[in-house]
N, C-alpha and C positions, 0 to 999 in steps of 0.2 A: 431368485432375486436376493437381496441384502436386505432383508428385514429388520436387522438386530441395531440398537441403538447404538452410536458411537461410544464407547467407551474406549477404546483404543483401536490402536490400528495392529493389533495384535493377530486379529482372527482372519486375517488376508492370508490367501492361499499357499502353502509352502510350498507349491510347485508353478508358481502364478512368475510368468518373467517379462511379459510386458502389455500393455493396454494399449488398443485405439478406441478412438471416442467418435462415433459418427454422429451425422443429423439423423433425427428421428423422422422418418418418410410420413408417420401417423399421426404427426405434434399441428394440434388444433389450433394451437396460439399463433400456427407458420402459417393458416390456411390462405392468404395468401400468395404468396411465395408458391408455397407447394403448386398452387393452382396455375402459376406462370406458365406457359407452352414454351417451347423449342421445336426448330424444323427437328426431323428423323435425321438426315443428313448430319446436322451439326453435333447431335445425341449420340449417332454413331463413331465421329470424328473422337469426342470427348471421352465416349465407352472405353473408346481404342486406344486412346493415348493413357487412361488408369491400368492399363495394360502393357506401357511401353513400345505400343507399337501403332500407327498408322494405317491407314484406309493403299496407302501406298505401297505400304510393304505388305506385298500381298503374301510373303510364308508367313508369314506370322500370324495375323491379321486374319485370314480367313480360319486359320485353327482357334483363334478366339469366340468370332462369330459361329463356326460351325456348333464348339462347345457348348453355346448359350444359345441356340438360335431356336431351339428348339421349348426352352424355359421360357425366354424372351420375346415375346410375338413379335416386337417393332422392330427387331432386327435384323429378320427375312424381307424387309419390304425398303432395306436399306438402297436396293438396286431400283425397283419396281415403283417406289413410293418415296422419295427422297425430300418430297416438298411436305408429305404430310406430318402432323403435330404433334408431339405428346406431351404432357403435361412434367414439371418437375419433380412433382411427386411420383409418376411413371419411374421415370430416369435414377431419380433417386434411390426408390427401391429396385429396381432392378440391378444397379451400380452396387449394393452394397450385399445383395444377395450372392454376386457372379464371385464378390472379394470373397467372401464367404465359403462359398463353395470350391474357390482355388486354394484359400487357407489349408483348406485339410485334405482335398484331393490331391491337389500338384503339388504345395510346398510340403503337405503332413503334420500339421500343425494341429494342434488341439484345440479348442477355442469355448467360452462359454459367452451367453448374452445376457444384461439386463438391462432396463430400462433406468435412469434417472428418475429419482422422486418425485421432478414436476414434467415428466414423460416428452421433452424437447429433445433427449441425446440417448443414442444404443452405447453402452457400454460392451466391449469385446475382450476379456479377459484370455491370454495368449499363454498354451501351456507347450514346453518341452519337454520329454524324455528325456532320459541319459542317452537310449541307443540313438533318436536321431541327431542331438547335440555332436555324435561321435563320429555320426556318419557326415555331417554337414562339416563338422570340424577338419578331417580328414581331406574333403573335398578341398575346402578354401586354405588349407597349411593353415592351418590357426596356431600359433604359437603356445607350449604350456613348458612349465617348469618341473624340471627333475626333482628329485626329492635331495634331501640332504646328506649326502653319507661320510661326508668329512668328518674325521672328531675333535675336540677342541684340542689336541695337542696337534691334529697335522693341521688347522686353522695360523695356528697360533704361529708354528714355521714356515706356513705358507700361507701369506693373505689374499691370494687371490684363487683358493677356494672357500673364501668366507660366501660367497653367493653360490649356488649350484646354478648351471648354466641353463639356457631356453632350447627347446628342439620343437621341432614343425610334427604334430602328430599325424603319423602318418599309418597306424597299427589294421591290420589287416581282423576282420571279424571271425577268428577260429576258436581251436580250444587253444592257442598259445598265447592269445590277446592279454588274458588276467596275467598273466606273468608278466606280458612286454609291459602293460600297461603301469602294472606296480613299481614300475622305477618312475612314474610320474605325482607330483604330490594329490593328494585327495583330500577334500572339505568337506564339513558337516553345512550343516542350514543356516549356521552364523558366521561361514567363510573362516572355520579355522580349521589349519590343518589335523588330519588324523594322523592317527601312527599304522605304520604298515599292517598289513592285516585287515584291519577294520573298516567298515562299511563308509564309505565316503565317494562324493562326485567327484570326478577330475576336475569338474568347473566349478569355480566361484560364480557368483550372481554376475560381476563384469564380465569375465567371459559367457556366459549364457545368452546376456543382451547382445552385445559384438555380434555374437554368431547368428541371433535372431534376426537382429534388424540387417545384416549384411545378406542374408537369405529372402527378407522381404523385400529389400531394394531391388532384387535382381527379377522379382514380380512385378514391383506396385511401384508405379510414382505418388508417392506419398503428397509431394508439392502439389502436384494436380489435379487430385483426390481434395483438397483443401481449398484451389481454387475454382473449383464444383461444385462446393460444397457438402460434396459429402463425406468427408473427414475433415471434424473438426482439432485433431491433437493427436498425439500419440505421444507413449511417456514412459520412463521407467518407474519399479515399485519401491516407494519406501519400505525398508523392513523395519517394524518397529522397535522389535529389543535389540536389533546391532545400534540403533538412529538413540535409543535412551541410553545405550553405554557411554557412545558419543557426546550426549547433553553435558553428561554426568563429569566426565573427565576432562571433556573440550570448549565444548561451545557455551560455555557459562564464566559472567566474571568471576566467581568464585573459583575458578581454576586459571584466573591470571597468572603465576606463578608456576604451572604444570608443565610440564615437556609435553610437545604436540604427539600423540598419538599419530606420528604419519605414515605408518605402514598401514593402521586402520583406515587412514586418512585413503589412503589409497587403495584398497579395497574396496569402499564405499562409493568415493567418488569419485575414481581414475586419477591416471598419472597426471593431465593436464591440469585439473584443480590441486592436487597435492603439492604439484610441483610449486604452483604460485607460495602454499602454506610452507613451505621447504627453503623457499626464495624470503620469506616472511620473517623468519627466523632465526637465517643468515644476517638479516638486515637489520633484525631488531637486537643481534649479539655486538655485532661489530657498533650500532648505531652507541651501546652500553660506556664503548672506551673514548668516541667521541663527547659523549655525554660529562663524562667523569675528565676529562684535560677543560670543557667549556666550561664547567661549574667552578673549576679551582682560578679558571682567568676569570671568568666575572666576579667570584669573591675580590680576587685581586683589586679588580675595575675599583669595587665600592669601597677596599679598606685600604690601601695603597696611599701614603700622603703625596701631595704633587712635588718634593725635592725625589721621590723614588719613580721618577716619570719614565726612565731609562729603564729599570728593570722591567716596569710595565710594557713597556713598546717592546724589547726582547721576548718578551713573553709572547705578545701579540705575534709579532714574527713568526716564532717558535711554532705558533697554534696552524697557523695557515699555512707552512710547512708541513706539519704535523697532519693538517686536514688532505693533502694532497695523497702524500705516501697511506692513510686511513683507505679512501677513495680505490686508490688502486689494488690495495692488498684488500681491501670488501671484492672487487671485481674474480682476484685470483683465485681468492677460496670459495667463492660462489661458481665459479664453474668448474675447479675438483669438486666440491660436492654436488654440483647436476651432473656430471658422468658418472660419479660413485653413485647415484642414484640412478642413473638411466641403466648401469649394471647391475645395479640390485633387483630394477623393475625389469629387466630384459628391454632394455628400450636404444640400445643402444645400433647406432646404425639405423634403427628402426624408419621406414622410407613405406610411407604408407601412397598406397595409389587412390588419391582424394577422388571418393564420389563430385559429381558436379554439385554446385549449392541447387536446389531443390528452385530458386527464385530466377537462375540464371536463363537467360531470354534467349533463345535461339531457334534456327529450323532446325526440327526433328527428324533425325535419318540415321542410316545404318553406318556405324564405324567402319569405313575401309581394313584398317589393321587387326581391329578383335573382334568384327564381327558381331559387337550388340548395339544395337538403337540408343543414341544417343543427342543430347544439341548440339548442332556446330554454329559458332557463331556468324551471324551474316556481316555479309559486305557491306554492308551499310550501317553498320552497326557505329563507327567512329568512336570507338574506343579511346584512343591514344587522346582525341579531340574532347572526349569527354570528360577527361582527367586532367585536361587543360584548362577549360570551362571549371571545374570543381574547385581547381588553386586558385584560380581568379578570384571567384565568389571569396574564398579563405584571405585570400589577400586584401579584397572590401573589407572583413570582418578585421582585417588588422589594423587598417586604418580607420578604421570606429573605434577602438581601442584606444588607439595614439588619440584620438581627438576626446574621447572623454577622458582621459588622463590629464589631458591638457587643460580640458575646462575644471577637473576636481583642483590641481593645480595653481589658475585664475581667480578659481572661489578661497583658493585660501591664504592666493597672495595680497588679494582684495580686503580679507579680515585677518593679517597679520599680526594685529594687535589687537584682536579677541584673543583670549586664555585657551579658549575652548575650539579655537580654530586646527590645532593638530590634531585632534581626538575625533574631530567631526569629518571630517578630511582622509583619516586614518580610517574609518567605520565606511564611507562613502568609496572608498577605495577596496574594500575586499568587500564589501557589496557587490561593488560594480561587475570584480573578477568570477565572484561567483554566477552571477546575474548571464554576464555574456559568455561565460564557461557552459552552462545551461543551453541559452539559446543557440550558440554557434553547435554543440554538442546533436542539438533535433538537426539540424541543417544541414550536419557532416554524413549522419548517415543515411537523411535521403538522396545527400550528392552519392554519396560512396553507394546506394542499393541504384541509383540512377545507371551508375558508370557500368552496372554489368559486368561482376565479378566470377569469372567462372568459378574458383573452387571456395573453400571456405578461409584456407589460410591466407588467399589472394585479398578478399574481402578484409579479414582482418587485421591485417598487417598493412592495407592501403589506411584502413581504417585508423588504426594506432600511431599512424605515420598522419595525417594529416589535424589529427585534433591536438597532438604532439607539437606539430610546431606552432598552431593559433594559442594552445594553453602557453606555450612557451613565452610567449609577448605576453601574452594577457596576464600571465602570472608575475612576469620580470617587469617589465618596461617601468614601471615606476620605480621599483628600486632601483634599478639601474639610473633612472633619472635624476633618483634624490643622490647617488652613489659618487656620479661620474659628472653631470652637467647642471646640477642646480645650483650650486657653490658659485658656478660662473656666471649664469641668469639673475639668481635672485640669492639672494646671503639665506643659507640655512639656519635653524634655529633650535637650539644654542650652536651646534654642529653639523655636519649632517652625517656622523656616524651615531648620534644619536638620535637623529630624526628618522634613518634608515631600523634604525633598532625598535623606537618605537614603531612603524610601520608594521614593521615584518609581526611583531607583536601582535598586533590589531588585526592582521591577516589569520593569524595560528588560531587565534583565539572566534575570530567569525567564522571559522572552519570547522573549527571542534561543535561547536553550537549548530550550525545548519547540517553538518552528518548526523546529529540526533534525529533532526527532524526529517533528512531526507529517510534515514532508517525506519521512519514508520510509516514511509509510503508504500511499501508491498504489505505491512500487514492491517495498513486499512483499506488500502484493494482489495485485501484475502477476505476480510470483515463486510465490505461494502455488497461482495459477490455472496456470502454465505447470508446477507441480510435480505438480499434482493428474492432470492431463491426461497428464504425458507415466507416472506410477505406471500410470493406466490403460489407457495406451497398451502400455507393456512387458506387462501381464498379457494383452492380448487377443492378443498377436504373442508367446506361447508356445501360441497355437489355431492362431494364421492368420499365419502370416512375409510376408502379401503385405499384411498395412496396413501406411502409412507409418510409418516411424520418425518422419522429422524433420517440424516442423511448416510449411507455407508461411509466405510474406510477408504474406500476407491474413489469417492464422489468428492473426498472432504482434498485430495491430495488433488483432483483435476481443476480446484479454483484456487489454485495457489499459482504464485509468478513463474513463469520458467527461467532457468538459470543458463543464459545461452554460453558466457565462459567472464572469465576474473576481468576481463578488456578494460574494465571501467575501476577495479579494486588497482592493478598494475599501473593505473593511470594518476592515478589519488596519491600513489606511491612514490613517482616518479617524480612529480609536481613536488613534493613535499622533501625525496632525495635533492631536489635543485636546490631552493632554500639552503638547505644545510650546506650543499657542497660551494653554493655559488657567493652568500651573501652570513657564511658564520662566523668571520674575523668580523663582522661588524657586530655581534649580538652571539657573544658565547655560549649564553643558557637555553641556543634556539636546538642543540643535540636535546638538551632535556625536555624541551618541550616535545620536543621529535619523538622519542624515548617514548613517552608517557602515552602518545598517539598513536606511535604503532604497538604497544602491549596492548591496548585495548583496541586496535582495529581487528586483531588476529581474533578475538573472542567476537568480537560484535560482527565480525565475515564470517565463523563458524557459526555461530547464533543467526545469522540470516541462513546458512544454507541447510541447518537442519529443523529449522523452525518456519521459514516463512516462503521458499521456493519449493516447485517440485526438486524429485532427483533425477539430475543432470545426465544425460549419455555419460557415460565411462571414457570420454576420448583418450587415446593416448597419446603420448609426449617425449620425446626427448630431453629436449630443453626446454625457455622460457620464450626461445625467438625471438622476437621483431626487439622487445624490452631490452634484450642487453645491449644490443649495438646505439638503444636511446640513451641507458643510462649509462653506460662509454662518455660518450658525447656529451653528455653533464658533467660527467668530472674531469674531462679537459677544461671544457670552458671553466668551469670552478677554479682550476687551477689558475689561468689567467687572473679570473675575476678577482681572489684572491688577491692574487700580486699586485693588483691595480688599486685595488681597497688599500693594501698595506701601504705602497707606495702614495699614492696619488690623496686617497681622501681621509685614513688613519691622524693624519699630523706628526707621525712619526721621524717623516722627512721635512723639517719644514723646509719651505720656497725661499725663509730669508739666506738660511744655508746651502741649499743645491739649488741651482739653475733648472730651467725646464729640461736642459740636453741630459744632464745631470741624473734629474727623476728619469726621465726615459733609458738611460741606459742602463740604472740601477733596476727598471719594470723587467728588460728584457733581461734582465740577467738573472732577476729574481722566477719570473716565469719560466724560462729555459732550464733550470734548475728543476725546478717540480715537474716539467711536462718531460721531463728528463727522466727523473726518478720513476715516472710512470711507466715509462718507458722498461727501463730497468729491470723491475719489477715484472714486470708481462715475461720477459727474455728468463731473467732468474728461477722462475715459479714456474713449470711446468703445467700446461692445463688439464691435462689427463694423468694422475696418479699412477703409479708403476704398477700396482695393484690390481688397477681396474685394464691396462696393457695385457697384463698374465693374465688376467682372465679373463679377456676376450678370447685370446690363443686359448686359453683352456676351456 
């Protein structure tokens, strides 16, 4: 057991690669629960399915029970006795015993046991070899990387062997292995490479997990085991001197200023998280030059006298132009650099065959084509109907939106002549957005876990697509209102390019203020759980002074939040890209404020991911996905929005000079121009670098 007090999480196992966490069958605190009956029948049904396999599919299925039937008394009587009971606690311990003994018999796995401090949960600490790593790697083509043998003068001539390429290991077990093998790179215990020669794994800790959990799926239904109860998590291990290099250089404001370490970045935390910090970085370079044009027009804005009104409006022009062609050259070099990275990472092409989500609902039976047990969905399922049903509900929640907009609105055309009526109004307004960003946010994803999403990308990209468009209204519709129709309703005040300015103000600034506070909701969950535990802990060690006081390193990393992927950081992002793209001719120091928000989102999203969540699966990535084709779609409309700012509610054109036909044709001329340039741009710029071409081929 883990006797030794926490002082760091140092002394976790250097060949330790990953944990499940069960219910404890003995936990006195559960005895009712435990004490609950089940038919035999329905215990067999459930035995069989943590097993992948059915009462129905008789090959399998009987090679299971024969295994255990013999360990198992209630599973011989499965035929003879089907009505009769056993108890939870039966089932339970039997279920975790049978996992057990397939760990290391069928899969080969190593495994050690300890109890929890307050004796509720069995800890299972999950060890690999190199040789079965090798042998399981081989089986499933697991992808590794050659070593480096270019030198920097044929780099330098040739850029596309600046990455050495991927091959599928596929090395046969003789005496010629060490050789083949050494054209592959090799890592020490902090995932860095060695130099030829020298003692090192082929696998980094991400490949290790990959290869484990893809070997335990093809055992265990992990989801089933969970709605059983008798697996409550499974998780990978923090290391702690790679996770305190990280603190040190990354995840701390004190290293605002630093180049993201994202080659570590991704070692630690796989391509799919990296990718988001890569996409970060991008964003927050490019966001630098919008920043520096918006500050030198709002200086303008405030020192400009009114006979220099012309040069100001030129300017304005120039910026929302300027904002467009910004937009789309952000879009070009963010995807040469996610292909220069998906070939750096080997990810390129990369077409992964998605396990089912663990949650997906279906009848279980045998794949016609591959041959393994899996869900197919039923005919009854009304899928297509239920993603009908979900935009409906999205669409109620739109027009909740519109009508409290309407009523903040009401309230403040009612007190038009209170001083304090914008300010009040303005605060009541990104309340609101935050308030129903929130509520609709719980409501999306029990529609989206309802609709029965077979794979995980299925799920989160219905996902990202439907909170996308409600944020969308809920974030705009009032600017847009003050922008475009309130001039004609009700006379803005003084303007309403400055009524829109202050807004958006009020918005940035209640936003920046409520991510403080939402930031400290996993670490007083982490707190609230380590509080709960250690009250019950004290009460049971005035019975028994021989449970542990202090908690392990293992114990301290399974009450922390799990990190399920960036979905909601991407989103914050996106929201915050509109702003800028859709509504900055109105309010030029809103890049700055931009600026300031995303240098310190990058620290405060590495600072949650190495401080306050477990660590994440390794997934891998390509790209960024569903994200870019959204924020596309923000900077066209930007582009419109833009021209429709400049022309229509800037004052630039005034109405005593142009006609409405006038304005409009001067709108479309102006938009057609940017959404032009954008255009352009896309055709001009190549998305894939000539670089990362030759060294595909190579």
């Amino acid at each position: 057991g883990e006797s030794a007090p926490l002082l760091s999480r140092s002394n976790i196992d250097k060949d330790l690669v990953y944990v499940l966490l069960f219910k404890d069958p003995f936990d006195e605190k559960n005895h009712d629960w435990l004490e609950k009956k089940k038919t035999i029948k329905k215990a067999v049904k459930q035995f069989l399915r943590i097993f992948k396999t059915t009462p129905s599919d008789t090959s399998k299925s009987s090679k299971v029970i024969h295994r255990f039937k013999h360990q198992i008394s209630w599973l011989s009587k499965f035929e003879t006795e089907p009505k009769s009971e056993i108890t939870n606690k039966e089932f339970l311990n039997s279920a975790i015993s049978a996992v057990l003994y397939d760990l290391e018999h069928l899969v080969g796995l190593r495994y050690s046991l300890f109890n929890s401090r307050d004796k509720d949960e069995i800890f299972c600490k999950l060890y690999a070899t190199e040789k079965w790593l090798k042998d399981k790697a081989k089986e499933i083509s697991y992808n590794l990387q050659l070593r480096d043998l270019a030198t920097p003068e044929e780099i330098e001539k040739d850029q596309f062997k600046k990455y050495p390429p991927y091959a599928d290991y596929e090395v046969e077990q003789n005496e010629y292995a060490e050789e083949i093998e050494s054209v592959f790179k090799h890592f020490d215990h902090h995932d860095n490479e060695v130099k030829q020669g020298e003692n090192g794994s082929l696998f980094m800790y991400n490949d290790k997990v990959r290869i484990v959990k893809n070997i335990l799926l093809q055992y265990f239904d992990f989801n089933q085991m969970q709605d059983y109860e008798v697996l409550n998590e499974d998780f990978c291990v923090h290391n702690e001197e790679i996770l305190a290099g990280l603190k040190k250089d990354w995840a701390r404001v004190g290293a605002l200023f630093k180049a993201q370490p994202l080659n570590r970045i991704r070692n630690y935390f796989g391509e799919k998280v990296s990718l988001y910090f890569a996409w970060m970085r991008c964003y927050n370079c490019f966001m630098i030059f919008a920043a520096v044009f918006g500050l030198a027009l709002f200086i303008l804005q405030l020192t400009l006298e009114s006979d220099q009104k012309l040069l100001l409006q030129i300017f304005t022009v120039a910026f929302s132009i300027y904002l467009s062609f910004w937009a789309a050259f952000f879009d070009q070099i963010w995807v040469r650099s996610e292909k220069n990275y998906a070939w750096q990472w080997g990810t390129i092409g990369f077409e992964q065959e998605e396990d089912q989500r663990g949650e997906f609902k279906g009848e279980f039976g045998r794949d016609e084509v591959t041959g393994l047990m899996k869900k197919h969905r039923e005919k009854s399922d009304y899928y297509k109907i239920r993603q009908l049903f979900s935009y409906s509900v999205a669409c109620v929640f739109v027009i909740c939106v519109i009508a409290a907009v309407i009523g903040i609105f009401i309230f403040r055309a009612a007190n038009k002549t209170q001083s304090w009526s914008p300010q009040v109004c303005g605060l009541l307004n990104a309340f609101q957005i935050r308030v129903m960003n929130i509520v609709y946010g719980k409501v999306a994803q029990f529609l989206n876990s309802w609709e029965n999403h077979e794979t995980e990308t299925e799920y989160n990209d219905n996902l990202a697509v439907k909170l996308f468009l409600f944020k969308f209204v809920n974030s705009y519709v009032s600017l847009f209102y003050i922008a475009f129709i309130k001039d004609y309703i009700d006379d803005c005040n003084p303007d309403c390019m400055t009524e829109l300015s202050t807004q958006l103000a009020f918005i940035f600034i209640v936003n920046l203020g409520l991510n403080v506070v939402e930031l400290g909701l996993p670490w007083f969950k982490h707190k609230l759980a380590v509080w709960k535990e250690n009250r019950k802990v004290k009460q049971m060690r005035a019975d028994d002074d021989s449970i542990r006081e202090h908690m392990g390193p293992i114990e301290s990393q399974a009450k922390y939040e799990d990190y399920e992927s960036p979905l909601d950081d991407y989103m914050e992002m996106a929201i915050q890209f509109g702003y800028v793209a859709l509504f900055c001719s109105a309010f030029p120091i809103l890049p700055l404020l931009a600026l300031i928000e995303i240098t310190l989102e990058i620290r405060v999203d590495a600072w949650k991911l190495c401080c306050l969540t477990k660590r994440p699966f390794p997934h891998r990535a390509e790209d960024i996905g569903v994200w870019r084709a959204i924020l596309v779609t923000i900077a066209y409309a930007g582009s419109i929005s833009n021209a429709a700012l400049v022309v229509f509610t800037s004052g630039i054109f005034d109405e005593e000079t142009y006609d409405k036909y006038e304005l409009l044709l001067i709108f479309i001329g102006l938009e057609h121009i940017l959404l032009f340039s954008k255009f352009i741009i896309g055709v001009i710029i190549p998305d894939i670098p000539e670089s990362v071409e030759d060294g595909q081929v190579w």
